[in-house]
Phi, psi and omega in degrees: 000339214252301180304336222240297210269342212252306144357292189287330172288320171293300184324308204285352177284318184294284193323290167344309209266324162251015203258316208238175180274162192278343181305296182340298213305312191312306170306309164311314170314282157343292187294297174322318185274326174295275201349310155337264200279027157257339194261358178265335143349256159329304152321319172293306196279333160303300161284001148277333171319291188317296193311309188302340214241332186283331209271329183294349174286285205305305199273000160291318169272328154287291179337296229282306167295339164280334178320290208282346152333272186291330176292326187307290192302006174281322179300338189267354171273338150292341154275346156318306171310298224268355166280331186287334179276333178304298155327306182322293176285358181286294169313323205274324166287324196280330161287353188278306175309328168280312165312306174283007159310285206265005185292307176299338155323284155333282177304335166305284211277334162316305188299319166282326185289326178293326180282337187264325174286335168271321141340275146347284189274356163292305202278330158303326172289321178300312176326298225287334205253334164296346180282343189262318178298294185297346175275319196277310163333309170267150185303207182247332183278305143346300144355300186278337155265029178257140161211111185256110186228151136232145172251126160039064161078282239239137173235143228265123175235088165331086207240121173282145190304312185318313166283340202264316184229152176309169199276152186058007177266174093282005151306147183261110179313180182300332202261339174294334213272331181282313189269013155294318210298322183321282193305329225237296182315332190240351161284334183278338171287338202221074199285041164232030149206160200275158197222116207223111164242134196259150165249153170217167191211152167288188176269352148342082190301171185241150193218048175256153163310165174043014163255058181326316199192181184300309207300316192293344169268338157287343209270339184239030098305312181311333178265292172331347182275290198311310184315312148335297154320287167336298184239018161251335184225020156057071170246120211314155213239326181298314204289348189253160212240114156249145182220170186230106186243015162049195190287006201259038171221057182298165169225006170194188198290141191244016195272312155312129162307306153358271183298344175296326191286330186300311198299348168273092154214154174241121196267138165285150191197093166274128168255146173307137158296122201305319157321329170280351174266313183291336161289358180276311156319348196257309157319323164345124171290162229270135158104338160293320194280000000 
């Protein structure tokens, strides 16, 4: 076509060139060379055109594959949501359900610590006044083979051997009996608790008849005591205890006479009855004991 246009432009020169005047011709020239560079112009925006219209084809199709993209993910974020709202509330009921689980729990165990704290300071009070009663009772000399403590709730009343029994015995002297009665006045006063009487001894063996050793001589002092309650100052006999611990509950060195004489002693040793601990126990919320 370009070989066809170029042929048809000469002819049309020749002819021109004999036909027309050279001014003509020139202005026909003249014209002729614009036409040229309009059509070649024109040509140019026609072949930018074809490109802009491919790229626009191209970028049209790609718009298209993201398009059909993003809706797929949108669909796969939405059902992700509706999976996530389902759970949610399924947990959200099964947590509701657990929360009050342990809220009621809590209060359970809040309800026992308060019971178990009143105790406690019902029975430290009981400690505190039986301990006041029995110190205020005794003489100063009394007093000095007395020692009246409490420890960790229970109160422990010290008796030296020396006031308490004939030397080398378990009979019980003469000098004991007013301040057993004392001690027997204030276990009787106060029937909500158990009374454990210990014997203790130095390391010093011992060699009387019908006495073998330390264990056996603190244990029938520790029985001469109980007995003694009983039956000269009348103290319910279910509440009492005797026990023996020989020379192995020292409270000093037994290498000194001193500590020896502290370690001979028989301890009264009063308690909450163990049945108010075990109705507290029983009471415990599931998961407390």
């Amino acid at each position: 076509m370009n070989t066809s246009r170029t042929i048809l432009i000469a002819a049309l020169s020749l002819v021109l060139t004999s036909c027309v005047g050279k001014k003509q011709y020139a202005e026909l020239q003249t014209a002729h060379n614009a036409l040229k560079d309009k059509y070649a112009a024109l040509d140019k925006d026609y072949q930018d055109a074809k490109v802009q219209i491919a790229a626009f084809t191209s970028d049209s199709k790609s718009l298209a594959a993201r398009l059909a993209d993003e809706q797929q993910r949108n669909r796969d974020l939405q059902a992700a949501y509706g999976k996530l709202q389902t759970s949610y509330t399924e947990n959200v009921s099964q947590g509701n359900v657990n929360i009050s689980k342990l809220v009621d729990e809590i209060n359970a165990s809040n309800k026992f610590i308060k019971q178990l704290v009143d105790a406690k300071s019902k029975s430290d009070s009981l400690n505190q006044a039986l301990t006041n009663k029995l110190t205020r009772s005794l003489t100063r000399e009394e007093m000095n083979d007395v020692d009246v403590q409490v420890l960790k709730g229970v109160v422990y009343i010290s008796l030296a051997d020396n006031m308490l029994y004939k030397s080398g015995s378990y009979e019980i002297g003469d000098r004991a009996g007013e301040t057993l009665s004392k001690i027997a006045k204030i276990i009787t006063d106060y029937k909500d608790y158990d009374v454990l009487v210990e014997g203790n001894t130095d390391n010093v063996s011992i060699s009387q008849k019908n006495i073998r050793n330390n264990w056996d001589l603190s244990a029938l002092r520790a029985s001469s005591v109980v007995q003694a309650l009983q039956t000269q100052y009348g103290v319910d006999p279910k509440r009492l205890s005797a026990a023996g611990r020989g020379e192995y509950n020292p409270l000093a060195d037994n290498a000194t006479e001193k500590g020896r004489q502290r370690n001979r002693r028989t301890q009264i040793i009063i308690t909450p009855k163990l049945d108010q601990f075990m109705d507290l126990i029983d009471q415990a919320p599931e998961g407390e004991q």
